[in-house]
C-alpha positions as CSV (number, residue, x, y, z in Angstrom):
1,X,-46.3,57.8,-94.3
2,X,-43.7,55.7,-95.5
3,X,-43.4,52.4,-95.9
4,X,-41.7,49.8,-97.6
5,X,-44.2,46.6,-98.1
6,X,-48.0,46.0,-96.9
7,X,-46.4,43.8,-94.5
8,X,-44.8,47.2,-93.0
9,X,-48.3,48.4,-92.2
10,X,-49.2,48.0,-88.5
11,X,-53.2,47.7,-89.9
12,X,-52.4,44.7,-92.0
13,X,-50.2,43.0,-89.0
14,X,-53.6,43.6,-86.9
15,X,-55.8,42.6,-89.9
16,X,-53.9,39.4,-90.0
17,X,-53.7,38.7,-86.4
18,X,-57.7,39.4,-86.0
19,X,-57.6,36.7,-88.9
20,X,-55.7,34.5,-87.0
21,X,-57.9,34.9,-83.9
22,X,-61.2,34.6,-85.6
23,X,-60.6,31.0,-86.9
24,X,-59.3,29.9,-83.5
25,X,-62.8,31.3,-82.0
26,X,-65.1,29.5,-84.0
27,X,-62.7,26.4,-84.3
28,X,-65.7,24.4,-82.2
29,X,-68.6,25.6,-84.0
30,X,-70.8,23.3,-85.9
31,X,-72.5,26.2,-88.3
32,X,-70.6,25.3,-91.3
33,X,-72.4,28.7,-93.0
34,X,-71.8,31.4,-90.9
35,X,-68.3,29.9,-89.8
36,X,-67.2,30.2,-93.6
37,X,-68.9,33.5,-93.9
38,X,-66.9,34.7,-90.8
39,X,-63.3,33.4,-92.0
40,X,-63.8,34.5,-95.2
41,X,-65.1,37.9,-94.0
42,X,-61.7,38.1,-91.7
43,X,-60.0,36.9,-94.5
44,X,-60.9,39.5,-96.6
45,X,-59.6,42.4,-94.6
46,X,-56.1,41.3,-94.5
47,X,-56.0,40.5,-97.7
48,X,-57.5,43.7,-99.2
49,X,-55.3,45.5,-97.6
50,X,-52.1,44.0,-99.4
51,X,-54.0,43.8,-102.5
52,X,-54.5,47.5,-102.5
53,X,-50.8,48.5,-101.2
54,X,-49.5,46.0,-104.5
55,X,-51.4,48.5,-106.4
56,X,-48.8,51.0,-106.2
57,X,-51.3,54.4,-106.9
58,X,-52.7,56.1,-104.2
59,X,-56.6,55.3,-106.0
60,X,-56.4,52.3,-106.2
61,X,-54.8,51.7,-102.4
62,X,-57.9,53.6,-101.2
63,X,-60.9,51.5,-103.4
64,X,-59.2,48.3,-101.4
65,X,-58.8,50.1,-98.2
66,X,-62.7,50.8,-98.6
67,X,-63.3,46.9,-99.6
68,X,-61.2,46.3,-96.3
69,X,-63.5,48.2,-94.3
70,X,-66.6,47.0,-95.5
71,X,-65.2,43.6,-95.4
72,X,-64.5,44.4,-91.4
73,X,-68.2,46.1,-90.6
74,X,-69.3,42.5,-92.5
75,X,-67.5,40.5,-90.1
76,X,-69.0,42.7,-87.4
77,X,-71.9,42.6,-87.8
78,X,-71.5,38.4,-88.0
79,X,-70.0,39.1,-84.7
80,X,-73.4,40.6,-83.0
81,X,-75.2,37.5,-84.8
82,X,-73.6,34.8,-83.4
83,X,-73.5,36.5,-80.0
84,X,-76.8,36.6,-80.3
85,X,-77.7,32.8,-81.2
86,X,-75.1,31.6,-78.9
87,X,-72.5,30.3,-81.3
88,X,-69.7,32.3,-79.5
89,X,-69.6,33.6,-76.0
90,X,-71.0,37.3,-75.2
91,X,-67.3,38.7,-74.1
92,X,-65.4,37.2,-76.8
93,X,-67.6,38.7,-79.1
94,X,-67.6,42.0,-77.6
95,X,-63.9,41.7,-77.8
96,X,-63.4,41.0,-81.6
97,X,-66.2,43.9,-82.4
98,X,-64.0,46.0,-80.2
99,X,-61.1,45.1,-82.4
100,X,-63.4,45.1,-85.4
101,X,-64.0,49.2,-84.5
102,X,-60.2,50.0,-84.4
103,X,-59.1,48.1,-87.5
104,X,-61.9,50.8,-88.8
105,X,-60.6,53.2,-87.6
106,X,-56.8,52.6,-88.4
107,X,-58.4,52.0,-92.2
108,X,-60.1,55.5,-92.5
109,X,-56.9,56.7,-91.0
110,X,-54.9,55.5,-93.8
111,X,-57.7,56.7,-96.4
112,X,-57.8,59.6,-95.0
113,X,-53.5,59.9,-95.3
114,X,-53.4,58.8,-98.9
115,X,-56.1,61.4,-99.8
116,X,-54.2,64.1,-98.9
């Protein structure tokens, strides 16, 4: 896999649009805490992800790709939370952990690439 710039990488484009769709989601809720917690969770992925790629050794790419990921099961399991107290709607939520999963899986993809 080749590629020229983090902002190449089809995971970071997602990563940044899931970003993108997460503050638009909870752009009406009133839980200051968890709303921070969420963004920044979001955030994280994204960012990870073109912190480790800025690296420039395979290593280190992988210890951010793995900070991406847990940063993503994080914002996850948020997701289940405030589906459960009613901050966000059950289908939206179901949707961004759907998302969630295959930003995952794109990520141990792309660990599992720059391992070999």
């Amino acid at each position: 896999m080749a590629y020229g710039s983090f902002e190449d990488l089809e995971v970071w484009k997602r990563a940044c649009r899931l970003a993108v769709k997460v503050y638009d989601v909870l752009s009406n809720c009133n839980d200051f805490g968890l709303k921070d917690q969420m963004t920044r969770a979001a955030v994280s992925v994204a960012s990870n992800i073109a912190e480790g790629a800025e690296r420039n050794t395979a290593p280190e790419f992988i210890r951010f790709l793995h900070i991406a990921k847990g940063s993503a099961a994080e914002l996850r399991t948020q997701f289940y939370i405030a589906d459960k107290i009613k901050i966000i709607n059950h289908d939206e939520a179901a949707k961004m952990v759907d998302e969630l999963k295959e930003l995952s899986s794109m990520l141990q993809g792309l660990i599992n690439h720059l391992k070999t």
